[in-house]
C-alpha positions as CSV (number, residue, x, y, z in Angstrom):
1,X,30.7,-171.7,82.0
2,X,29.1,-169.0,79.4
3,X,30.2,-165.4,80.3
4,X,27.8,-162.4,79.4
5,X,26.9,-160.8,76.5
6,X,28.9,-158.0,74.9
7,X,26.5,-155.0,74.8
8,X,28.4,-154.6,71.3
9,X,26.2,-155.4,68.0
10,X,28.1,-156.7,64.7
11,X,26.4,-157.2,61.2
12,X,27.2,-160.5,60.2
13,X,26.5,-163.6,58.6
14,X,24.6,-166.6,60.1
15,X,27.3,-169.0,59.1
16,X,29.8,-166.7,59.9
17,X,27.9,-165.8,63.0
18,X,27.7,-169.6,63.8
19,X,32.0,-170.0,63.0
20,X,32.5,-166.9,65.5
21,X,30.3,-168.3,68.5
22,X,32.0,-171.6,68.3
23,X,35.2,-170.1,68.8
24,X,34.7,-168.3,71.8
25,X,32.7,-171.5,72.8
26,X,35.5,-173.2,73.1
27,X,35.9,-174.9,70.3
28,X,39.3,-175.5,69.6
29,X,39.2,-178.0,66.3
30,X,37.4,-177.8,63.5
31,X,37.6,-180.5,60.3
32,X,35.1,-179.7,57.3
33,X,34.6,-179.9,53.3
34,X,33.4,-177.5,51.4
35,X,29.7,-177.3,50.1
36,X,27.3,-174.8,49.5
37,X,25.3,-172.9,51.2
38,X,27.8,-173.2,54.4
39,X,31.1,-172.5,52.9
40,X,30.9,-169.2,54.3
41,X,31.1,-171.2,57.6
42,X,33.9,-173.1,56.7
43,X,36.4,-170.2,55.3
44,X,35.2,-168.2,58.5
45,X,36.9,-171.1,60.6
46,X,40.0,-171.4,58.3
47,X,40.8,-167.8,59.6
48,X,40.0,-168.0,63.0
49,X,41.0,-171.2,64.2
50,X,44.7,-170.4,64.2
51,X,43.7,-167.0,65.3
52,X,43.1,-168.7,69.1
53,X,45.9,-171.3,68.8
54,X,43.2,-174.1,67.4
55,X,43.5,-176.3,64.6
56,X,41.7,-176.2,61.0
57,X,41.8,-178.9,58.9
58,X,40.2,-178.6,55.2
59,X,40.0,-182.4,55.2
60,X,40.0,-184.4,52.0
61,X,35.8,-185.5,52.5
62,X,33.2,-185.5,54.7
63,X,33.9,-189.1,55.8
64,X,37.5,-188.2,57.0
65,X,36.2,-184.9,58.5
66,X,33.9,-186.5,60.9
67,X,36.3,-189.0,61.4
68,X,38.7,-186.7,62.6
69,X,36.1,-184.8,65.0
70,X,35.6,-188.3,66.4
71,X,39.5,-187.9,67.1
72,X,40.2,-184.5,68.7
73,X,36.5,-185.3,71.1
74,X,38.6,-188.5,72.3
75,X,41.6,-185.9,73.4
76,X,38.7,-183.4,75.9
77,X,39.2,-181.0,73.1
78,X,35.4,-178.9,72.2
79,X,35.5,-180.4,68.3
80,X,33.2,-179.3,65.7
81,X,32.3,-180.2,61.9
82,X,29.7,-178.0,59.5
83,X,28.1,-179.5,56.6
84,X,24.9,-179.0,53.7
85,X,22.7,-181.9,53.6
86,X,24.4,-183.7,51.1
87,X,27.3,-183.6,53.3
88,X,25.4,-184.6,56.6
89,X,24.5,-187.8,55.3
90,X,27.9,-188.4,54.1
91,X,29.1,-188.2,58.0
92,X,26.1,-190.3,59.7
93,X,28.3,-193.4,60.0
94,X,30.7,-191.4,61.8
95,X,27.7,-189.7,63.7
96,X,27.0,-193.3,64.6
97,X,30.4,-194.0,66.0
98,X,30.3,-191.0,68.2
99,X,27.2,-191.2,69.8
100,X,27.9,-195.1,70.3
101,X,31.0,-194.1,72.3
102,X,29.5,-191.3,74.6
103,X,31.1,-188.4,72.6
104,X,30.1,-184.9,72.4
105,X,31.1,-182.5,69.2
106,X,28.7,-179.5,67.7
107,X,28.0,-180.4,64.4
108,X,26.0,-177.4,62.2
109,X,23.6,-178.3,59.0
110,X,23.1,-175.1,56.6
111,X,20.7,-177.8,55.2
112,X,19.4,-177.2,51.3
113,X,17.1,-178.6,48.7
114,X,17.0,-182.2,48.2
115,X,17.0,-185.4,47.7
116,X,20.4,-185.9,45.9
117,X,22.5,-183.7,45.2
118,X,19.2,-181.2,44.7
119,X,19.8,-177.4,44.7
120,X,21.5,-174.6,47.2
121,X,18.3,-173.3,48.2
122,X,17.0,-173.0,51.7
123,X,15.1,-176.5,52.6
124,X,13.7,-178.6,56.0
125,X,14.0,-181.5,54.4
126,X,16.4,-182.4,56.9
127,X,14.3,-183.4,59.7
128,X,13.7,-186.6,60.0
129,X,18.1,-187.6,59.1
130,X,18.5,-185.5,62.3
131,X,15.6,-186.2,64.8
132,X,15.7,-190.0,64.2
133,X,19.1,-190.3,64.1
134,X,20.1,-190.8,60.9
135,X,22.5,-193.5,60.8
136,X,22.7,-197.1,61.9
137,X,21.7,-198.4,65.1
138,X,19.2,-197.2,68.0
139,X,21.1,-193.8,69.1
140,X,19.7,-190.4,68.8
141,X,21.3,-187.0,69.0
142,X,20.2,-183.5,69.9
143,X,19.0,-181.4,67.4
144,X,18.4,-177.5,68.1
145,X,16.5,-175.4,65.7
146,X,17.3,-171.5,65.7
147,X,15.5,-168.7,63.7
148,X,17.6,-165.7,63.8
149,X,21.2,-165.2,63.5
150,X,20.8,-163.9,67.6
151,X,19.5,-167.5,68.4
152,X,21.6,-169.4,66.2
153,X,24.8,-167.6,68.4
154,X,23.5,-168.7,71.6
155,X,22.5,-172.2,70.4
156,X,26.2,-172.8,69.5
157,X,27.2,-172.4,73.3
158,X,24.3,-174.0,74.5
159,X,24.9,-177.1,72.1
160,X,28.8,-177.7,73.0
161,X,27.5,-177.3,76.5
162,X,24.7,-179.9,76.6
163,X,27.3,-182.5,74.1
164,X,29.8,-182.4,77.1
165,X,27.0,-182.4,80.1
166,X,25.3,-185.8,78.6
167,X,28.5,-187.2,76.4
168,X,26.1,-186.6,73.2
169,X,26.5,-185.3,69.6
170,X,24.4,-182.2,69.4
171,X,23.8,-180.7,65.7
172,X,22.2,-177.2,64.8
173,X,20.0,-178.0,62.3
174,X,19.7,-174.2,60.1
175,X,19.0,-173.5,56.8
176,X,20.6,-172.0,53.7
177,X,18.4,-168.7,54.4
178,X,19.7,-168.2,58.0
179,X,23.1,-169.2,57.0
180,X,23.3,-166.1,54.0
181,X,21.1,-163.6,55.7
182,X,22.9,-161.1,57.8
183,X,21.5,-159.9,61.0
184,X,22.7,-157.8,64.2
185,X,24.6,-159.9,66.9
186,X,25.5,-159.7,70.5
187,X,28.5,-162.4,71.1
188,X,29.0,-163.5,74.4
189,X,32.4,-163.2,75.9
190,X,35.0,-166.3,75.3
191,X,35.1,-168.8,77.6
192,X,38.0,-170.1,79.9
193,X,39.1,-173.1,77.2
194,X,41.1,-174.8,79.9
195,X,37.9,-175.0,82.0
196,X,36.2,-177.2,79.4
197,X,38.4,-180.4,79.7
198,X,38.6,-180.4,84.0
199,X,36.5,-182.7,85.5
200,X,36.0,-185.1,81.7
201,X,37.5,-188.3,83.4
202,X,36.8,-190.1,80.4
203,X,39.3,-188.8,78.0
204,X,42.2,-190.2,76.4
205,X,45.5,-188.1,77.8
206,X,48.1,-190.4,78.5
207,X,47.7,-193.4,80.8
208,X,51.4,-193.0,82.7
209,X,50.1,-193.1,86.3
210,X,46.8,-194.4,86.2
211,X,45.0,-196.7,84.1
212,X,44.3,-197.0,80.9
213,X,40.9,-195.7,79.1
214,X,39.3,-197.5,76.2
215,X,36.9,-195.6,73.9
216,X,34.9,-198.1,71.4
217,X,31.5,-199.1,69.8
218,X,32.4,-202.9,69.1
219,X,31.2,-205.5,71.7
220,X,31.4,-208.6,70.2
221,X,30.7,-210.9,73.8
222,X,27.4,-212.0,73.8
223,X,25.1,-209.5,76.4
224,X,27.7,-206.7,76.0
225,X,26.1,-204.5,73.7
226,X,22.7,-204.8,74.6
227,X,23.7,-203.5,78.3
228,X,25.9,-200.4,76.9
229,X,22.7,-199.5,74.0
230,X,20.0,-199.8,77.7
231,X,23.1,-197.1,79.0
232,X,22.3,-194.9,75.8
233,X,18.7,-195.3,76.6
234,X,18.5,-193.9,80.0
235,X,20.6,-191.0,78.9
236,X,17.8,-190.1,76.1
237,X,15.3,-190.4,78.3
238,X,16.9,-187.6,80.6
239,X,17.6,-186.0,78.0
240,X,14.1,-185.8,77.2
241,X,12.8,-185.2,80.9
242,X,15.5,-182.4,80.8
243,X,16.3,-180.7,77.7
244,X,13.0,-179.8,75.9
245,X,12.8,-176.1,74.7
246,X,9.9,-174.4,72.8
247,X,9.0,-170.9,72.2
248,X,5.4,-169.7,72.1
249,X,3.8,-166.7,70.5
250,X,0.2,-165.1,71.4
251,X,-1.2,-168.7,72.8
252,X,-2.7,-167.4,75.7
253,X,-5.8,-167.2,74.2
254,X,-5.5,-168.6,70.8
255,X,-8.4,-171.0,69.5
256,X,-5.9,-171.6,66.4
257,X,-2.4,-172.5,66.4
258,X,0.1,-172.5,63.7
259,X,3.6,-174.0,64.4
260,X,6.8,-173.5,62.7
261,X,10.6,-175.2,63.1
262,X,13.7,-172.3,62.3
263,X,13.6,-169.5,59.8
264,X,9.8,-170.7,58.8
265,X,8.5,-170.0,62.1
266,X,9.5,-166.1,61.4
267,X,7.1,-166.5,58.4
268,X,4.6,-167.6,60.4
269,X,4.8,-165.3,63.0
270,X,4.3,-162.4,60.9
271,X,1.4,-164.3,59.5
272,X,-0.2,-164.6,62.9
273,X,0.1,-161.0,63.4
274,X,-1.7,-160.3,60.4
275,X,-4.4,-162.6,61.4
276,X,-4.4,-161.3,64.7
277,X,-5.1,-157.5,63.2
278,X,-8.4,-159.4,61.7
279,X,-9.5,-160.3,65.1
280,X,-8.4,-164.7,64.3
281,X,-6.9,-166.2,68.1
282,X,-3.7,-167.4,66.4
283,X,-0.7,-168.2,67.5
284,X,2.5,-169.8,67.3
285,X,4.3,-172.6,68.6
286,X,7.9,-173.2,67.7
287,X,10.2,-176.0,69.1
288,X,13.6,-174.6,69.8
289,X,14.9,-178.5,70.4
290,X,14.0,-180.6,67.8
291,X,15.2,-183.5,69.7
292,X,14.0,-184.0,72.5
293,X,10.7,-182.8,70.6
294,X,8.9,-180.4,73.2
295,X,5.9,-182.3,73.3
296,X,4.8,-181.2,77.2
297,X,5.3,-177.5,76.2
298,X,3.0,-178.3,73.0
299,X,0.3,-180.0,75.4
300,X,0.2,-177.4,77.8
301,X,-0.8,-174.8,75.5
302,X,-3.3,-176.8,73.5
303,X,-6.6,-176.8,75.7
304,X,-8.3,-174.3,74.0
305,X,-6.8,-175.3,70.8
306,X,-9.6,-176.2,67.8
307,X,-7.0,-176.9,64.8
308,X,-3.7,-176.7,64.1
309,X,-1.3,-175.8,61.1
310,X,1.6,-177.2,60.7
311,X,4.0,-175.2,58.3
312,X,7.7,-176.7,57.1
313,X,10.1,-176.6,54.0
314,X,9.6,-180.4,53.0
315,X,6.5,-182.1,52.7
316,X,5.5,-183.7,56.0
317,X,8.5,-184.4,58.6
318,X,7.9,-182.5,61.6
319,X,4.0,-182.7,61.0
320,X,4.5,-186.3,62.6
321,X,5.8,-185.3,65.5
322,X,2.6,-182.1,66.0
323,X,0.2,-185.3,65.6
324,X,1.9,-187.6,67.9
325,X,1.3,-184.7,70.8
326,X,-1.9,-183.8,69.6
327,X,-3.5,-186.9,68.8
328,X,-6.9,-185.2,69.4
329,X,-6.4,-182.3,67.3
330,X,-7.1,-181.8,63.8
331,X,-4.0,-181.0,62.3
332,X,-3.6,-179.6,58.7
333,X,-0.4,-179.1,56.6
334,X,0.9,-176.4,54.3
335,X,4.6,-177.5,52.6
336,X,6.8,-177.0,50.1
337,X,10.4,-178.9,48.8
338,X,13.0,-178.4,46.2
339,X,13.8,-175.1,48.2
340,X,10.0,-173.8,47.6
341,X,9.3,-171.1,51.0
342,X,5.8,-171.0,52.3
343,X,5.1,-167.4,51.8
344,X,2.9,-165.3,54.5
345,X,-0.1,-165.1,51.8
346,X,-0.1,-169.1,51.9
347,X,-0.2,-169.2,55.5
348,X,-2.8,-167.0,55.7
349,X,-5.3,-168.2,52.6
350,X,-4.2,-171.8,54.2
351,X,-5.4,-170.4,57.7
352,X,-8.9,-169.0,55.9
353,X,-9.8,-172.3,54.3
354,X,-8.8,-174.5,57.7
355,X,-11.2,-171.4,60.2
């Protein structure tokens, strides 16, 4: 469904980055409300939208915004929603309703510092809203985790295509550093919209000459919704057999491993270079999906591994997840919250005191 890359580079903004790739994505309705640090995002789409015949709706909170994605996803249409944490949580019940009725949307967190309403600084604290679903009831969503503008463009086509392959929510969980900075971009070419919509025999078009489709989360006869959550189950665990992504960094023969979600992991890497140039086997391990955590592609590179770092923006959320696939390791953490950035001379005095 994705065409090629344009071999032409444009300076942009992540969010704006992010609003461009979903358009040639195919994404054809967007409903938001404004918050910093993603209203760059937001305004992007208020321009383009009607630029490719879509529709744009400023709506009048988060709750209708979602709401309204939960809408135009019923109709086959590639529907989308971007939000800052504070936002986020403000959609989960609608989150909730979506994934309880099979349907995909891209939704994009430029997350920030926290709890409450917190600060518009660059934060992780996001992780466990997204990766454990966030809402109410036993559904999960998939979460991808990009650290350059470049990645965060091709996770917005890969994320709209893996909602409508497994019928899923799928969020790009970012943060408000990647969303500001501005980086050099390759977009790929836009995609045949009508081709996004064939074959979806699900969706509500009009029942005159065939019969009707019903779209809902409420089963009230006894049995009912235990047999449509055991559905929801099987699909996670394909998901989960299927969907993993991680990148790796210098781990062929690293003795030490530091690991890194999003624009962190970039401050890590630079920090295992460094270490590297003192003669230290480091290296990195980043999970691209966030949900389904990577944890095969985290085991297969571990054999020689003697301790681990785990580096993040909060104070311990992904750090779970490192010890649940290397129960054997010792793991060690370096964090910071409130929008506080572990800096490369952290990782690498952290690193000195763990070797």
């Amino acid at each position: 469904m994705r065409n090629k890359k344009n071999t032409h580079r444009v300076l942009i903004t992540g969010n704006e980055a992010m609003g461009e790739a979903s358009v040639r994505a195919g994404c054809r309705f967007y409903a938001g409300y404004p918050i910093t640090p993603q209203n760059e995002l937001i305004g992007y789409m208020s321009k383009r939208m009607p630029q490719v015949g879509g529709v744009f709706i400023q709506a009048e909170s988060e709750l209708a915004a979602i709401n309204m994605v939960f809408g135009a996803s019923c109709t086959g249409a590639r529907s989308m929603t971007s939000s800052s944490s504070p936002g986020i949580s403000l959609k989960q019940e609608g989150i909730s309703y979506l994934a309880a009725c099979q349907l995909p949307c891209l939704i994009i967190n430029v997350s920030r510092g926290g709890p409450g309403l917190g600060n518009i600084a660059s934060s992780q604290s996001d992780y466990f809203q997204s990766t454990r679903g966030g809402g109410h009831g036993d559904y999960r969503i998939i979460v991808l985790s990009p650290f350059s503008v470049q990645e965060a463009v091709d996770l917005v086509f890969l994320g709209f295509d893996l909602a409508d392959k497994y019928r899923i929510p799928c969020m790009i969980l970012t943060e408000a550093i990647l969303g500001q900075m501005m980086e050099p971009v390759s977009f790929p070419d836009f995609i045949d919209v009508k081709s996004v919509s064939r074959n979806k025999d699900w969706i509500l078009d009009g029942a005159k000459s065939r019969k009707k489709r019903i779209i809902c989360s409420l089963f009230l006869e006894e049995g009912v919704l235990e047999r449509h959550n055991l559905v929801l189950q099987q699909k996670y665990k394909e998901i989960s057999n299927a969907e993993s992504r991680a990148y790796t960094y210098k781990t062929e023969d690293a003795n030490y491993l530091i690991t890194g979600f999003g624009i962190q992991a970039r401050i890590c890497r630079e920090a295992v270079d460094i270490l590297r140039d003192r003669g230290i086997k480091v290296g990195l391990f980043r999970p691209i999906t966030l949900w389904p955590f990577p944890y095969q592609e985290l085991q297969k590179i571990s054999s020689n591994i003697k301790r681990v770092l785990v580096v993040e923006q909060n104070y311990g959320q992904m750090l779970e997840d490192i010890k649940l696939g290397l129960p054997h390791k010792e793991v060690y953490f370096l964090g910071r919250g409130g929008g506080g950035v572990p800096t490369v001379l952290e990782i690498i005095e952290k690193m000195d005191k763990i070797i």
